[in-house]
C-alpha atoms as an extended CHARMM CRD file, in Angstrom:
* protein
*
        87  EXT
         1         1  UNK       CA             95.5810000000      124.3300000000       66.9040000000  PROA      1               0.0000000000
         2         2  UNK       CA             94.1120000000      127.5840000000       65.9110000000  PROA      2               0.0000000000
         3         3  UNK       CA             94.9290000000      131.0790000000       66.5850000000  PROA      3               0.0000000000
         4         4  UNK       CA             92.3340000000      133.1840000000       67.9960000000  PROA      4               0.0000000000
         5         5  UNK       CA             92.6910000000      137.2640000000       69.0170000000  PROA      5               0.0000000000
         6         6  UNK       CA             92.4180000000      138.5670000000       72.2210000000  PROA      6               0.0000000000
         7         7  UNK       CA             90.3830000000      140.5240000000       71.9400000000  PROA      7               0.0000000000
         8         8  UNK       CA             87.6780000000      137.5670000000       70.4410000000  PROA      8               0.0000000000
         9         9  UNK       CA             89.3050000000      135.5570000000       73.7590000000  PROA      9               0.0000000000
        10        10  UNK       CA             88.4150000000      138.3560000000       75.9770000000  PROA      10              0.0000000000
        11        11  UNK       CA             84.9940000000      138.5860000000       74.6310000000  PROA      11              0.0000000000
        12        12  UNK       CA             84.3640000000      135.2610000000       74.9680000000  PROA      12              0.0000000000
        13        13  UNK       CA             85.1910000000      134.5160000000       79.0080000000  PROA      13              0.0000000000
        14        14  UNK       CA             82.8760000000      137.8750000000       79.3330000000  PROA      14              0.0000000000
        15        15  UNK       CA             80.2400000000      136.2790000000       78.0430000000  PROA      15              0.0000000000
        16        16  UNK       CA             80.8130000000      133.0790000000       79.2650000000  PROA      16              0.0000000000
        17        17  UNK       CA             81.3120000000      134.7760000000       82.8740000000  PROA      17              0.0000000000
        18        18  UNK       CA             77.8930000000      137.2490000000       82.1090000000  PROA      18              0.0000000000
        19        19  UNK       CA             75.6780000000      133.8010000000       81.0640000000  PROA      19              0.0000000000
        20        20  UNK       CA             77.0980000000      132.4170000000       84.4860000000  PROA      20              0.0000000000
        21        21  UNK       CA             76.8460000000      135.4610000000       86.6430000000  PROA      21              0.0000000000
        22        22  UNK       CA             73.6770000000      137.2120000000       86.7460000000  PROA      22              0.0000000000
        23        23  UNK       CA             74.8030000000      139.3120000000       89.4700000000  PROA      23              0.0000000000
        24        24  UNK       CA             78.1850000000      141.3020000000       90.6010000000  PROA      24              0.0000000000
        25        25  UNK       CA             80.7250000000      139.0110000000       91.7540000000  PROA      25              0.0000000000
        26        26  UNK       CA             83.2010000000      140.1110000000       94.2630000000  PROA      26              0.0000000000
        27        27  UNK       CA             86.5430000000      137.4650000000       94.2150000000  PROA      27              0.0000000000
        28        28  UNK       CA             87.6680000000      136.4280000000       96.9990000000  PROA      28              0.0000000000
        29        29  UNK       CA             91.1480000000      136.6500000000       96.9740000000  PROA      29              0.0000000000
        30        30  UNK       CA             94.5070000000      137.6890000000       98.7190000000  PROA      30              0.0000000000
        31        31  UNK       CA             96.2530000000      141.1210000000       97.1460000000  PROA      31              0.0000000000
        32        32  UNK       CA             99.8170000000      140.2380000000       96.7410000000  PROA      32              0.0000000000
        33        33  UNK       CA            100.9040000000      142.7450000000       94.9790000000  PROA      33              0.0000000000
        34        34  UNK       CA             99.6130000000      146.6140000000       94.4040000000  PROA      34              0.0000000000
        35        35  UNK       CA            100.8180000000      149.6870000000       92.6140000000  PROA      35              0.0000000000
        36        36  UNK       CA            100.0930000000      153.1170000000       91.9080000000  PROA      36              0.0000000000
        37        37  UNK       CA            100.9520000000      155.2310000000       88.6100000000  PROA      37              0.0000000000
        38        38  UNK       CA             99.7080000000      158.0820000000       87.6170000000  PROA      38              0.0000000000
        39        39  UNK       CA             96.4800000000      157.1750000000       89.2600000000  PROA      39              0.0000000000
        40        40  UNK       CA             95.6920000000      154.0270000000       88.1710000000  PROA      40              0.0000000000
        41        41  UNK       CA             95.9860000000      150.9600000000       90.5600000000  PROA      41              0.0000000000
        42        42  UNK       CA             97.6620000000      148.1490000000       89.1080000000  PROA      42              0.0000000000
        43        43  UNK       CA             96.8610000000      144.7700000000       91.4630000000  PROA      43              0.0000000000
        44        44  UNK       CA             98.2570000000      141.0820000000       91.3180000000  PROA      44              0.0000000000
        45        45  UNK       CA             95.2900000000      138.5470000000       93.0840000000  PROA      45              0.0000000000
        46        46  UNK       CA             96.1880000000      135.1020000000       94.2290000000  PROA      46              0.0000000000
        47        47  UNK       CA             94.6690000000      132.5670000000       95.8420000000  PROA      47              0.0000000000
        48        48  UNK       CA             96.7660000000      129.8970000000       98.2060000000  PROA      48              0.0000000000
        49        49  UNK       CA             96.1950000000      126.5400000000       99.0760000000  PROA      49              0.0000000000
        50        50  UNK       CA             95.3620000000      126.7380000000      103.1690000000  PROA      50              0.0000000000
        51        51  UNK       CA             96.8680000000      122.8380000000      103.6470000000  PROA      51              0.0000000000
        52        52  UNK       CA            100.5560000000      123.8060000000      102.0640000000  PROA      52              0.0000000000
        53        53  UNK       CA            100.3470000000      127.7930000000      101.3990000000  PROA      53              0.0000000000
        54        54  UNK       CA            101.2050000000      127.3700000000       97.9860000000  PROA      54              0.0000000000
        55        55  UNK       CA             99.6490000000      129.7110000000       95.2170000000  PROA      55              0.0000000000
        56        56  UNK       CA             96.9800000000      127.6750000000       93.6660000000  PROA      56              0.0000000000
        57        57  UNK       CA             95.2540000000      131.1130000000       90.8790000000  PROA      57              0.0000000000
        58        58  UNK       CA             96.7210000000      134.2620000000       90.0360000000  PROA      58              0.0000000000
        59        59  UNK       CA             95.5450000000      137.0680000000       88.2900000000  PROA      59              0.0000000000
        60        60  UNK       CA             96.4300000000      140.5930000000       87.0160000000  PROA      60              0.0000000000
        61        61  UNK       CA             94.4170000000      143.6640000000       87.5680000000  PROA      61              0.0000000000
        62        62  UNK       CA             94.2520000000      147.3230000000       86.3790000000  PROA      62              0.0000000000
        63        63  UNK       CA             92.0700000000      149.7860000000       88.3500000000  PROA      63              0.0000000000
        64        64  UNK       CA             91.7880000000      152.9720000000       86.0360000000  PROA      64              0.0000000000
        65        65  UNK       CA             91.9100000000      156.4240000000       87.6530000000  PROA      65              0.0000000000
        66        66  UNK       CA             88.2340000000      157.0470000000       86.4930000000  PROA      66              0.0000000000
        67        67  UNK       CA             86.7850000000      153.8560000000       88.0470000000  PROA      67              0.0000000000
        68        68  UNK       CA             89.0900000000      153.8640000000       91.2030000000  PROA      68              0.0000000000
        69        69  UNK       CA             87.3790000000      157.6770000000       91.7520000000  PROA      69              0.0000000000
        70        70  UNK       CA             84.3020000000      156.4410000000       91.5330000000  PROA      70              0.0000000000
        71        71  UNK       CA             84.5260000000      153.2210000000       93.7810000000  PROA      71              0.0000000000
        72        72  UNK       CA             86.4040000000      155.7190000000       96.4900000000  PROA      72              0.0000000000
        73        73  UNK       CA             82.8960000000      157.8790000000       96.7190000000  PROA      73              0.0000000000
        74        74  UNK       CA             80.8870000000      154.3680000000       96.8720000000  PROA      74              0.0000000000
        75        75  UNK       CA             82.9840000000      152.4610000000       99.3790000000  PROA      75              0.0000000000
        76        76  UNK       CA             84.6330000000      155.7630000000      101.7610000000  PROA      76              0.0000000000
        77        77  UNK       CA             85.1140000000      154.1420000000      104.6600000000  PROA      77              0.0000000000
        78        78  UNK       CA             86.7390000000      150.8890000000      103.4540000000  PROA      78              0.0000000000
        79        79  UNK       CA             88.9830000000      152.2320000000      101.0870000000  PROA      79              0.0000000000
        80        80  UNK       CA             90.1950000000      155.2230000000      103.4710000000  PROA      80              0.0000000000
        81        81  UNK       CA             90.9970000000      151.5720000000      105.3080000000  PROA      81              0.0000000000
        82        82  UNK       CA             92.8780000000      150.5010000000      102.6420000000  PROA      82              0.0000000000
        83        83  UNK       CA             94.6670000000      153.6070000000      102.4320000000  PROA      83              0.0000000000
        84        84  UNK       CA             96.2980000000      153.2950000000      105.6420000000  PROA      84              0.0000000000
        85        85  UNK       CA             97.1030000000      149.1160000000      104.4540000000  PROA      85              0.0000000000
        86        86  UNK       CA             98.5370000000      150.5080000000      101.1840000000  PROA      86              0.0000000000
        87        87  UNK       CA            101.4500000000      152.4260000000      101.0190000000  PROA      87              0.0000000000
């Protein structure tokens, strides 16, 4: 087996995903876990199976203070929403 970097790893499933995609994809997921520091937004995803509610994907997010300003302005009125959801 060879090694590869993460950062060549990372690259790769962005392309992969950007060949795949040729618009914005929004996931479809349920947010099991959030938290704040220092403004940044720090998420856990996951996805269950309906038949047995068992977690079938996870994944790991970061929302940087920058990027979390600027969604705020687009999306107002669902993310006030969300601010009432989130403590």
């Amino acid at each position: 087996m060879s090694a590869v970097s993460l950062y060549a790893l990372n690259e790769y499933v962005r392309r992969v995903i950007q060949l795949n995609f040729k618009e914005p994809v929004w996931i479809d997921a349920e947010l099991a876990q959030v938290n704040q520091s220092k403004g940044h937004w720090y998420v856990e995803l996951v996805e269950k199976d309906p038949t047995i509610d068992q977690v079938i994907a996870r994944a790991q997010g970061t929302i940087w203070s920058r990027r979390f300003a600027k969604l705020q302005r687009q999306y107002r009125k669902q993310m006030d929403l969300a601010q009432i959801l989130v403590p």
